[in-house]
VEXDREN-2710 file (C-alpha; in Angstrom, 1 decimal):
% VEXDREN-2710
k/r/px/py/pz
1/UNK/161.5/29.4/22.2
2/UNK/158.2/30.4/24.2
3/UNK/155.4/28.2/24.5
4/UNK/152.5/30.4/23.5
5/UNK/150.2/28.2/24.7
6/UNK/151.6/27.8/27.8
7/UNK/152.4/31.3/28.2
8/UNK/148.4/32.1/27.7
9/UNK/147.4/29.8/30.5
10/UNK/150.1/31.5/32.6
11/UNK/148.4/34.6/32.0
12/UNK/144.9/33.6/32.7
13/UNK/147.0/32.2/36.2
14/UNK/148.1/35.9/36.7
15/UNK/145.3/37.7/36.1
16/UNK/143.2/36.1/38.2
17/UNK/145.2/36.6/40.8
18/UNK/146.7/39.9/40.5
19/UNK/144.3/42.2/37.9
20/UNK/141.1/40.7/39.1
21/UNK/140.1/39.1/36.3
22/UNK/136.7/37.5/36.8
23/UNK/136.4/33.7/36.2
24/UNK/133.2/33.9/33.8
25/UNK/135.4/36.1/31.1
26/UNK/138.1/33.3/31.3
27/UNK/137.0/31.5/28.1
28/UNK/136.7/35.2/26.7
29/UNK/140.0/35.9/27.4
30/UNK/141.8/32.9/26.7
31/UNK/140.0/33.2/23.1
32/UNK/140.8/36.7/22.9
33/UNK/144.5/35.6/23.5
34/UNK/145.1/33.2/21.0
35/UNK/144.0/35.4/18.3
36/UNK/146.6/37.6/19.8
37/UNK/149.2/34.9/19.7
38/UNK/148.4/33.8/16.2
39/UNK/147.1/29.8/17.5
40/UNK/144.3/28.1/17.0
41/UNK/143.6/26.3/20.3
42/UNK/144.6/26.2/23.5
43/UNK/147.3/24.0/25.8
44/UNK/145.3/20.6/26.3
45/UNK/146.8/19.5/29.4
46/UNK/148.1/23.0/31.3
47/UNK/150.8/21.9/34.0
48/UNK/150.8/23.0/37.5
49/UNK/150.8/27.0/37.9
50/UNK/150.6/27.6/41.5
51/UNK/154.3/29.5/41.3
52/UNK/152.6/32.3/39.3
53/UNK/150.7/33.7/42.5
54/UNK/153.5/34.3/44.0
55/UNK/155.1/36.6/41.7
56/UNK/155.7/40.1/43.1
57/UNK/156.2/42.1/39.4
58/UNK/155.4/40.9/36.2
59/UNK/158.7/41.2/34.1
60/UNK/159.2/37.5/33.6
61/UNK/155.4/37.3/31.6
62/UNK/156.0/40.4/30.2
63/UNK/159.4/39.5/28.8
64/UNK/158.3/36.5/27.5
65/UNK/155.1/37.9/25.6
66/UNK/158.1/40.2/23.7
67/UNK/160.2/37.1/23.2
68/UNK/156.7/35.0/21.6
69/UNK/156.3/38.2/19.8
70/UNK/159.5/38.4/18.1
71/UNK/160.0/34.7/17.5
72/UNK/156.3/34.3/15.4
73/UNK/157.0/37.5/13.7
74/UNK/154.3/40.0/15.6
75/UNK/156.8/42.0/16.3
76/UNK/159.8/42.8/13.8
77/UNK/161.8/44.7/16.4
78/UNK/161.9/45.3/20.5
79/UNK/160.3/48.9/20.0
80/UNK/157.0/46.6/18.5
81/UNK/157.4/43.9/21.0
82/UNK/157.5/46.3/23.9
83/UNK/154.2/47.4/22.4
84/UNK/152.5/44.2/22.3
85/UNK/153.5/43.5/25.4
86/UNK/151.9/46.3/26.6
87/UNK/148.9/45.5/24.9
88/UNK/148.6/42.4/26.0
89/UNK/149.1/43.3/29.4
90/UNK/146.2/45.7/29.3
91/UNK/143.9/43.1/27.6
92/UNK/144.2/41.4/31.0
93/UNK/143.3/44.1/33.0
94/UNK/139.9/45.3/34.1
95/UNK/138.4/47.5/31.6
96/UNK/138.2/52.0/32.7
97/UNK/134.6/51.6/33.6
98/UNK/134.9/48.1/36.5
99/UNK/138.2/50.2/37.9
100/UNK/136.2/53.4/38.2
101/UNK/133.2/51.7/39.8
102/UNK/135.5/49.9/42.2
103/UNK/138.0/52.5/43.2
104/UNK/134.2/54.4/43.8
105/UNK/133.4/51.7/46.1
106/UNK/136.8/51.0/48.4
107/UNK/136.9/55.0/48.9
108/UNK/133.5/55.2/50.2
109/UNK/133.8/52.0/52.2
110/UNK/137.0/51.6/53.5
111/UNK/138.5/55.5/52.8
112/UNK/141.0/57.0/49.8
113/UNK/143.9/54.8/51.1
114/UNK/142.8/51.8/50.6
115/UNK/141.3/53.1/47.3
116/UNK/144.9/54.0/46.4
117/UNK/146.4/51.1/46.7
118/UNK/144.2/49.0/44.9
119/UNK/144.9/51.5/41.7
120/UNK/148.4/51.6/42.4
121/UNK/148.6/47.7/42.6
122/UNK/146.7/47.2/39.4
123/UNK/149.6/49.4/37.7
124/UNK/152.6/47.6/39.2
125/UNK/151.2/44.4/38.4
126/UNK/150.1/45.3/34.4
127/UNK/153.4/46.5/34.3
128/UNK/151.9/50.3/33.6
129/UNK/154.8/51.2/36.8
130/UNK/157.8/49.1/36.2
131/UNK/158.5/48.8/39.7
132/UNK/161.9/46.2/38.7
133/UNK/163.5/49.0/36.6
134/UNK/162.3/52.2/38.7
135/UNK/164.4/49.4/41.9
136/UNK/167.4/50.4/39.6
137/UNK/167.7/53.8/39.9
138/UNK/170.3/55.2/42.1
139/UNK/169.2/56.8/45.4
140/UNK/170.9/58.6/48.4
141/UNK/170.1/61.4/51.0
142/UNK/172.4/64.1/51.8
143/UNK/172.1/66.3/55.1
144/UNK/172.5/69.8/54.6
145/UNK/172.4/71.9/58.4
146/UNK/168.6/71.7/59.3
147/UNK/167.8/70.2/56.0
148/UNK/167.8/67.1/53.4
149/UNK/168.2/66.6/50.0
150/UNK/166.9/63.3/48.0
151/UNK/169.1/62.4/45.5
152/UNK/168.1/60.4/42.6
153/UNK/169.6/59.2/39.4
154/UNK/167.5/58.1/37.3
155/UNK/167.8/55.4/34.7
156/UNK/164.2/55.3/33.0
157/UNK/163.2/58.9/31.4
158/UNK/165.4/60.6/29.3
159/UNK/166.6/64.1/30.2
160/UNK/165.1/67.0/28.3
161/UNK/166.2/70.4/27.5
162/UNK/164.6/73.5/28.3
163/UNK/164.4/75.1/24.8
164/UNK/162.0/71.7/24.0
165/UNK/159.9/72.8/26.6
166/UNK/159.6/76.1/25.5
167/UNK/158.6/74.7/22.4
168/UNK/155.7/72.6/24.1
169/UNK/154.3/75.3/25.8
170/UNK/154.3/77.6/22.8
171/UNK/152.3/75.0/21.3
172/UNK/149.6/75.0/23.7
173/UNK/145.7/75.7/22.8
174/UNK/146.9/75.8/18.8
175/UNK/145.7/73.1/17.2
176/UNK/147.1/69.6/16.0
177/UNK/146.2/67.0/14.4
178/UNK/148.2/64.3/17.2
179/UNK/146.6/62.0/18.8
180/UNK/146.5/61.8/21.5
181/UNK/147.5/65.5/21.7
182/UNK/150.1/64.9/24.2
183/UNK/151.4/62.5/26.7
184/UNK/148.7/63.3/29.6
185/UNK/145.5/63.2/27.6
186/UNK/142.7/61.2/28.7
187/UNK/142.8/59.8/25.1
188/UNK/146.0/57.7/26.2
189/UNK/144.2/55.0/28.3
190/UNK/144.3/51.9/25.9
191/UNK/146.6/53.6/22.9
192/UNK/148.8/51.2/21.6
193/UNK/151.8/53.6/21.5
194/UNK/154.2/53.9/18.7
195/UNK/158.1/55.0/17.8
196/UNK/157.4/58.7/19.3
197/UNK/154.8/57.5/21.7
198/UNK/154.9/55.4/24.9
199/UNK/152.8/52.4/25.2
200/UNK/149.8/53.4/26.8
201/UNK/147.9/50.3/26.4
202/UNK/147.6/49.3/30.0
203/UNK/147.4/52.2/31.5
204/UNK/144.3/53.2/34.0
205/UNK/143.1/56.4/35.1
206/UNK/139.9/57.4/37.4
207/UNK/137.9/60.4/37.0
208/UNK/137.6/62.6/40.2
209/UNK/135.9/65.9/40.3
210/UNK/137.7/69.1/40.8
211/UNK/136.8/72.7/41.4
212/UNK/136.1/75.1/38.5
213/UNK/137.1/78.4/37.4
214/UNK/133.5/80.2/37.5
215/UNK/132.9/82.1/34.7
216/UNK/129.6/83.2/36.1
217/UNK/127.4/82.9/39.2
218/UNK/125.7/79.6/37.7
219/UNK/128.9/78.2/37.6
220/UNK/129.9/79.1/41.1
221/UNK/129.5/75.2/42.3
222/UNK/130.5/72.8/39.8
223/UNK/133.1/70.9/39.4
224/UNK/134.6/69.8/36.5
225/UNK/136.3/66.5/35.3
226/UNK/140.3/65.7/36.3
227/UNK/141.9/62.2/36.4
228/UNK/144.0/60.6/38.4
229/UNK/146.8/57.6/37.4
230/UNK/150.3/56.7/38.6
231/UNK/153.1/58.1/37.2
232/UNK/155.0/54.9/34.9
233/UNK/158.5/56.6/36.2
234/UNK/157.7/57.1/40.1
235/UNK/160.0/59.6/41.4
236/UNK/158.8/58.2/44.8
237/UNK/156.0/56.3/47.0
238/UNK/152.8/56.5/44.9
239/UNK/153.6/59.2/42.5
240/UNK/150.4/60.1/41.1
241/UNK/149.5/62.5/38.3
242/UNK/146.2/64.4/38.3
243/UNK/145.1/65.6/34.8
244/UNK/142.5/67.8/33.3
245/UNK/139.7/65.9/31.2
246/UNK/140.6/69.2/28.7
247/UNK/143.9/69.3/26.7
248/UNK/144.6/73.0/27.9
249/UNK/147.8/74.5/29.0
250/UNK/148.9/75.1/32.7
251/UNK/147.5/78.2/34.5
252/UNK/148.6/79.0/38.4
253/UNK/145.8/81.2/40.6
254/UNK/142.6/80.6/42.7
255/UNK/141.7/77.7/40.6
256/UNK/145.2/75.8/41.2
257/UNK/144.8/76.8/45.1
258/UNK/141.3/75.4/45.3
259/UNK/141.7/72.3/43.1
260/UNK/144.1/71.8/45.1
261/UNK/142.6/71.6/48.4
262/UNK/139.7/70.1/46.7
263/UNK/142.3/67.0/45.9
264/UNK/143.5/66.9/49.5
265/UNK/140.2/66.7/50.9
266/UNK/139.2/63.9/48.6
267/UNK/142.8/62.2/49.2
268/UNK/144.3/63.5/52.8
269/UNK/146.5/60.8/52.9
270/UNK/148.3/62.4/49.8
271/UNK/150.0/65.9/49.0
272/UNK/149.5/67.6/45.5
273/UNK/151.4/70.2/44.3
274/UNK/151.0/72.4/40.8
275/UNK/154.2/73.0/38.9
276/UNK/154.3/76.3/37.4
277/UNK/153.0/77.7/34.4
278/UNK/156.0/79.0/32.9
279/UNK/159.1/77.1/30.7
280/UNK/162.6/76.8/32.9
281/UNK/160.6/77.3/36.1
282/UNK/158.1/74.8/35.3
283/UNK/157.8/71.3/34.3
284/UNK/158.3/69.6/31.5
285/UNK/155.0/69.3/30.0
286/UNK/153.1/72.8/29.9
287/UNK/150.7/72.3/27.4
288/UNK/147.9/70.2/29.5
289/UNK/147.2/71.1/33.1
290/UNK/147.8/68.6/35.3
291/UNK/149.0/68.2/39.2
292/UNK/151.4/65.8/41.1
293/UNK/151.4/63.9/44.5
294/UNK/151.7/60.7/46.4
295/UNK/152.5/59.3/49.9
296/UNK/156.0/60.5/50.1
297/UNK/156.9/63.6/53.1
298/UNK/159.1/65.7/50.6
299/UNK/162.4/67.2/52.2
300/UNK/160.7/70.2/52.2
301/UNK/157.9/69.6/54.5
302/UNK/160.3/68.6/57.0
303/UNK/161.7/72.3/56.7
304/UNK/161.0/74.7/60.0
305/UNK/159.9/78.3/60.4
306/UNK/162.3/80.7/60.0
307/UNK/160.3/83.3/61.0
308/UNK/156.4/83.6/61.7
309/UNK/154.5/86.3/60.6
310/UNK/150.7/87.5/60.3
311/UNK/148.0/88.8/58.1
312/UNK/144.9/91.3/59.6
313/UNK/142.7/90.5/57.0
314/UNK/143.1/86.5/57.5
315/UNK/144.0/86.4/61.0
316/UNK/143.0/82.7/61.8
317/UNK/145.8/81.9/58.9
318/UNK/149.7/80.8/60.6
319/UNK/152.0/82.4/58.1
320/UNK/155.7/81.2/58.3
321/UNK/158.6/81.7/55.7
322/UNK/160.7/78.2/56.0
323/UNK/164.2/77.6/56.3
324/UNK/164.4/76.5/52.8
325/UNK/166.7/77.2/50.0
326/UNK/163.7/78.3/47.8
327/UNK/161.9/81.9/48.7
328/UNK/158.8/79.5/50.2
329/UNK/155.8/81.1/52.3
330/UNK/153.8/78.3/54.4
331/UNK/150.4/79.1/55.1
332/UNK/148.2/76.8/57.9
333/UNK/144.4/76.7/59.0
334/UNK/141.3/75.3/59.8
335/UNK/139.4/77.5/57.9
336/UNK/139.5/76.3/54.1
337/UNK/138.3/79.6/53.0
338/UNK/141.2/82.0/54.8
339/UNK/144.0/79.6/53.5
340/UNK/142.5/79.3/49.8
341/UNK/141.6/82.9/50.0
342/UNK/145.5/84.4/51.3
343/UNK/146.5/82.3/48.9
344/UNK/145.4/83.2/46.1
345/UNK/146.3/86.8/47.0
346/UNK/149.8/86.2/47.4
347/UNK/150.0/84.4/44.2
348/UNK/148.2/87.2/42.0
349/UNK/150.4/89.8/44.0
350/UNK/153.4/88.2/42.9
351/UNK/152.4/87.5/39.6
352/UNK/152.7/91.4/39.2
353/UNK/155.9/92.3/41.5
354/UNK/159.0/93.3/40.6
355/UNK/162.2/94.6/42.4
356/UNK/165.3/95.1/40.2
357/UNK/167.5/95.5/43.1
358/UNK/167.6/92.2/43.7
359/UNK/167.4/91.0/39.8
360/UNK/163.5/90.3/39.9
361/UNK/162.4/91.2/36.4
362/UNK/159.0/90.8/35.7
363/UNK/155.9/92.1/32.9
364/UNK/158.6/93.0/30.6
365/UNK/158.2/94.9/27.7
366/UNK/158.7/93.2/24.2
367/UNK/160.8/96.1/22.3
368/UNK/159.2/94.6/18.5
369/UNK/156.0/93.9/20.0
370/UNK/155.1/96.1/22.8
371/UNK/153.6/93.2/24.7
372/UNK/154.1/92.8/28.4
373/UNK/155.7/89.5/29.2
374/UNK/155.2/87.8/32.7
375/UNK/158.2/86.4/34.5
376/UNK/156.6/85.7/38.0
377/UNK/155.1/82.7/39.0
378/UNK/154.6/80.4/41.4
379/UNK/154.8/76.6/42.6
380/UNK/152.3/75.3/44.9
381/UNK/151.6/72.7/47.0
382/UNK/149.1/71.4/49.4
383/UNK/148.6/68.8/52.2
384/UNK/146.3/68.2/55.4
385/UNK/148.2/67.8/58.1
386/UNK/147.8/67.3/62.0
387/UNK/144.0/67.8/63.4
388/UNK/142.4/68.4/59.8
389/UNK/144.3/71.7/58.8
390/UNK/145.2/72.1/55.5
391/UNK/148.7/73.3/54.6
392/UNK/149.5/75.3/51.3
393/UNK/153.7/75.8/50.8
394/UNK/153.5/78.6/48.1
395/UNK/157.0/78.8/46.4
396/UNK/158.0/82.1/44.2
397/UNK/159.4/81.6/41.2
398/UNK/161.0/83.9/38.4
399/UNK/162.2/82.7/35.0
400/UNK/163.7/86.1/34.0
401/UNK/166.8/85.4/31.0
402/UNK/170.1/88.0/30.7
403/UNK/172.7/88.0/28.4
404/UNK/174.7/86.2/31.5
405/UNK/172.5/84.1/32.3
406/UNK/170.2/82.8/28.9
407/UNK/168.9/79.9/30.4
408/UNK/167.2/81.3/33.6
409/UNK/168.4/84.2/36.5
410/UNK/167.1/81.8/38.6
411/UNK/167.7/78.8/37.0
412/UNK/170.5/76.2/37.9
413/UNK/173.7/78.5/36.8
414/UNK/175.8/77.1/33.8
415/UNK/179.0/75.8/36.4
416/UNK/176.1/73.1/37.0
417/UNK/174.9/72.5/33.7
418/UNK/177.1/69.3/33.5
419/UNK/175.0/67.9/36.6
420/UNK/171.3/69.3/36.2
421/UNK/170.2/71.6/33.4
422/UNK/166.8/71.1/32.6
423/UNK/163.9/72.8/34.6
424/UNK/163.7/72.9/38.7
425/UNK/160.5/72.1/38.8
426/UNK/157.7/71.1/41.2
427/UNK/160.0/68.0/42.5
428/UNK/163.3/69.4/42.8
429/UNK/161.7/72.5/44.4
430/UNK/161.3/70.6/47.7
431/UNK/164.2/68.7/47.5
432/UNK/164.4/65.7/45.7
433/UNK/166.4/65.8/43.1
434/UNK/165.7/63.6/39.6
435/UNK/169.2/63.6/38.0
436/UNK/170.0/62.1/34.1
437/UNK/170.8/58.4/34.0
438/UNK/174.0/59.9/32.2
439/UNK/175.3/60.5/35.3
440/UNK/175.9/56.9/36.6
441/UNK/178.9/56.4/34.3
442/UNK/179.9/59.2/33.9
443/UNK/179.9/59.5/37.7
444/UNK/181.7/56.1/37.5
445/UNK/184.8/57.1/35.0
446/UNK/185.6/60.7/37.2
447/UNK/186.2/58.3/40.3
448/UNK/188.2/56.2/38.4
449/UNK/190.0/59.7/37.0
450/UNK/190.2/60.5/40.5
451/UNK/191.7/57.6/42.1
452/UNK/194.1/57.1/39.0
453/UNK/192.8/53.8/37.8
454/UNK/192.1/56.4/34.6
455/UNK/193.6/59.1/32.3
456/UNK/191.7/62.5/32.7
457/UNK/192.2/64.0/28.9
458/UNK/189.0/65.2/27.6
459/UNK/188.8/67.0/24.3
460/UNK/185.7/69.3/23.0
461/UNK/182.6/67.0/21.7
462/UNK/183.9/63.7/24.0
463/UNK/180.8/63.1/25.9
464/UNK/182.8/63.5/29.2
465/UNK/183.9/67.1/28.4
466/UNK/181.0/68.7/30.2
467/UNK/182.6/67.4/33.2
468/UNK/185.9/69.1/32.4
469/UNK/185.7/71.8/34.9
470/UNK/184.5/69.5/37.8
471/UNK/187.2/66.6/37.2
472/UNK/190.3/69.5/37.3
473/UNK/188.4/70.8/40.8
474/UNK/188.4/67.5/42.1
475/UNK/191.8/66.7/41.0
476/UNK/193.6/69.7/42.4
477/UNK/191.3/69.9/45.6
478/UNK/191.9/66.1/46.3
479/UNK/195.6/64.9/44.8
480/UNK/196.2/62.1/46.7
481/UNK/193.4/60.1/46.4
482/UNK/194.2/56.3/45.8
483/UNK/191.2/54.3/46.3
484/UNK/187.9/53.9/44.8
485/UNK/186.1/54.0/47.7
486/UNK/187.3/57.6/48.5
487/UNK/186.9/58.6/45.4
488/UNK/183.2/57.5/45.5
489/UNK/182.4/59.6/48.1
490/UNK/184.4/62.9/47.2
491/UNK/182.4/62.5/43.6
492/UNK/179.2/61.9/45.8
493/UNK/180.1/65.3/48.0
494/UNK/180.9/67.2/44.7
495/UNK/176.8/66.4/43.7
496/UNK/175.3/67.1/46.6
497/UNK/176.9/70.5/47.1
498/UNK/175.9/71.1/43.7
499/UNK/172.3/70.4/44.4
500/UNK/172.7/72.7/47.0
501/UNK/173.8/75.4/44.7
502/UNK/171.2/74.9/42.4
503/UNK/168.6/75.4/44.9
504/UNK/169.7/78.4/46.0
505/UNK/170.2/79.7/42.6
506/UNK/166.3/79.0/42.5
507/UNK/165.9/81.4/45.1
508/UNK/164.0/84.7/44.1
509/UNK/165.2/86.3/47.5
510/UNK/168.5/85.0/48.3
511/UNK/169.7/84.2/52.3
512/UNK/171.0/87.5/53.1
513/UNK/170.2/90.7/54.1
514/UNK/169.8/92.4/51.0
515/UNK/167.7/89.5/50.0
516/UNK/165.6/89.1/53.8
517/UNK/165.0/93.1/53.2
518/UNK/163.5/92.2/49.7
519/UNK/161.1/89.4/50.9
520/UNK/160.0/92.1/53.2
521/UNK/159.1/94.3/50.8
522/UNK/157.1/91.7/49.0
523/UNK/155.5/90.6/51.8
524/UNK/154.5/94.0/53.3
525/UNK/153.0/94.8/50.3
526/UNK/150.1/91.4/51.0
527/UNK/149.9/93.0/54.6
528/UNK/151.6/90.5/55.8
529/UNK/154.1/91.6/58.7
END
């Protein structure tokens, strides 16, 4: 059984040390508390709690607020106690107003770094990123000629399918009587989450100002209001997510580019990149605008110039297509203005291109009602790099559907389905890969298939037979395999060439020459050469 009063003054302990809780709201809080915890007064002689300041996460608290919870009937099931918990855990932490003003005051002081890391330490430490169950997830890198790939499998968000998406963004700007309207609004700081909805209780988000579409010359200058808050699943180092105050749906143009920049400027020591605004070649949620970064060098800012190239009209601009899987167009400068400015006319060029020689479908024509239906987009992403230049890496995208391909042209090809089938998104697009926690045992049973310590005999609707095609590859490709550790790694191999695959599937102009004389084409009709 937990000691609720000891667990209270355990709390107090913590944050004081770890979510700056101040010493005058300690009465406060410890009143606050027991209210919570359903007691009437607190521990009269607390024991020695020096141990607590040396904690590094806080899953032991937190666990043992959902055990009190469950044991004094707050909570009648772990769904509720995982709620309170949450709850609880925000409680502690400094209210939205005291974490804007501070953040405010570290950035101007001592720079966006240091600014970052106090945010970012606030949400490990209320538990808002679980940094002990995101520790779990399965990681590796594979080298692939001039490039790498990130693998990850992740065990902490569930995969989702690209018809649910679809769904989403069909959704977006109608109205709806959810609150909050989806799972980036500003109206999630503080909810207490329920069965369909995360705990949001202790999460923390700072307002930053962003560039505006102008509608008019008055409107020319301002800004408008975006927030900015870790993501609770961290794909990698400081994933942040940058959302729009407004619950409106994705949009990619000269306001991503220069909000974009805008972020970088404010946070140099981050990259940001815009999914796109379209379902399979987008992420997952489309219905609220938002952004993604952090302090992780993706894979594909490591990749090289393939070629180099040139603009007259924006000639203080380096152009370079990159030795990438994806059809990606690098653009570097001192001069803001050029890069924003090239930009945005490559992305509004290729918002309107097509070339059915090489399957790029795009503005198609709705037979029933005569609309015209984009297929183009793009993905974007922006840094500052060496010296103060800002870098834009403007990936094409296409999310054209045929009868042989329903789920995406240029979407991960059904012979991978069984290993990635949701959306290549803004992640995946430079090379680090977020695979389904399915995988780990199901990765697990095709080595033991493989190495004979089990029968391969899957039948239609056994969880294992989406696999069937890659297990009788395996088997006839490697027949003598007779140890796990083998086995391991030809399994391994099979993903990573299949990550590989679905990159290049991605790929609006494929690496050949059919495909190098199509980029051409595209690019010669921007001017650049």
């Amino acid at each position: 059984m937990v000691d609720g009063k000891l667990l209270i003054e355990k709390l107090l302990v913590y944050a004081k040390h770890f979510l700056y809780l101040n010493e005058l709201d300690e009465v406060y809080i410890r009143n606050t508390l027991l209210v919570h915890f359903k007691l009437q007064s607190p521990m009269a002689k607390v024991p020695e709690l020096d141990y607590i300041s040396h904690m590094t996460v806080p899953d032991v608290l937190f666990h043992e607020i959902e055990d009190y919870a469950m044991e004094n009937s707050i909570a009648d099931d772990k769904t509720q106690a995982n709620l309170f918990a949450a709850f609880i855990m925000g409680s502690l932490t400094q209210k939205p107003a005291e974490i804007n003003q501070y953040f405010k005051n570290v950035r101007e002081k001592m720079g966006a770094q240091a600014a970052c890391d106090y945010l970012y330490s606030i949400s490990v430490m209320n538990n808002y990123v679980q940094k002990t169950a995101i520790g779990k997830n399965i990681k590796w890198t594979y080298k692939d000629g001039n490039n790498n790939l990130e693998i990850t499998i992740n065990l902490s968000k569930p995969e989702k399918d690209n018809k649910d998406i679809a769904k989403l963004a069909a959704m977006a700007g109608k109205p709806t009587d959810k609150y909050p309207k989806c799972a980036l609004c500003h109206e999630n700081e503080g909810f207490l989450g329920n069965y369909t909805q995360p705990p949001r209780a202790n999460l923390r988000a700072v307002p930053i100002e962003l560039y505006k579409n102008a509608t008019s010359e008055e409107d020319k200058d301002k800004k408008e209001t975006w927030y900015i808050q870790y993501s609770p699943y961290a794909y990698f180092e400081e994933h942040c997510i940058v959302f729009n105050k407004e619950h409106k749906p994705m949009q990619m143009g000269e306001g991503t580019v220069n909000r974009l920049l805008d972020f970088v400027e404010l946070f140099p020591n981050y990259f940001i990149g815009s999914n796109s605004d379209l379902p399979i070649v987008g992420g997952s949620i489309l219905n609220h605008e938002h952004y993604q970064g952090g302090k992780h060098l993706m894979p594909m800012h490591f990749a090289k110039a393939l070629r180099t190239l040139s603009c007259e009209k924006h000639p203080d601009v380096e152009i370079s297509i990159l030795d990438w899987y994806n059809s990606v167009i690098r653009l570097v400068g001192y001069n803001r203005a050029s890069v924003a400015a090239l930009g945005t006319e490559i992305i509004e060029a290729w918002k309107g291109y097509a070339d059915e020689t090489v399957s790029i479908v795009n503005n198609e024509t709705d037979p029933e009602t005569q609309e015209k239906k984009r297929h183009n987009t793009c993905t974007v992403v922006a840094r500052m790099i060496d010296s103060g230049r800002y870098c834009l890496e403007i990936i094409l995208r296409n999310n054209y559907t045929s009868n042989k391909y329903p789920d995406g042209v240029f979407h991960a090809h059904p012979e991978y389905h069984n290993i990635k089938k949701e959306g290549i998104g803004l992640i995946e697009a430079m090379g680090l890969y977020i695979l389904p926690g399915r995988l780990k045992k199901q990765l697990e049973t095709i080595s033991s298939i493989l190495c004979k310590e089990e029968k391969f005999d899957y039948k239609e609707g056994d969880p294992m037979y989406v696999h069937k095609e890659m297990v009788e590859r395996l088997l006839a490709e490697n027949p003598n395999v007779s140890d796990r550790k083998t086995a391991d790694e030809k399994v391994r191999n099979y993903v990573n060439k299949t990550c590989v695959a679905i990159l290049d599937n991605t790929s609006v102009f494929k690496k050949d020459d059919e495909g190098n004389r199509a980029f051409d084409r595209f690019l010669t009709s921007v001017d650049i050469k």
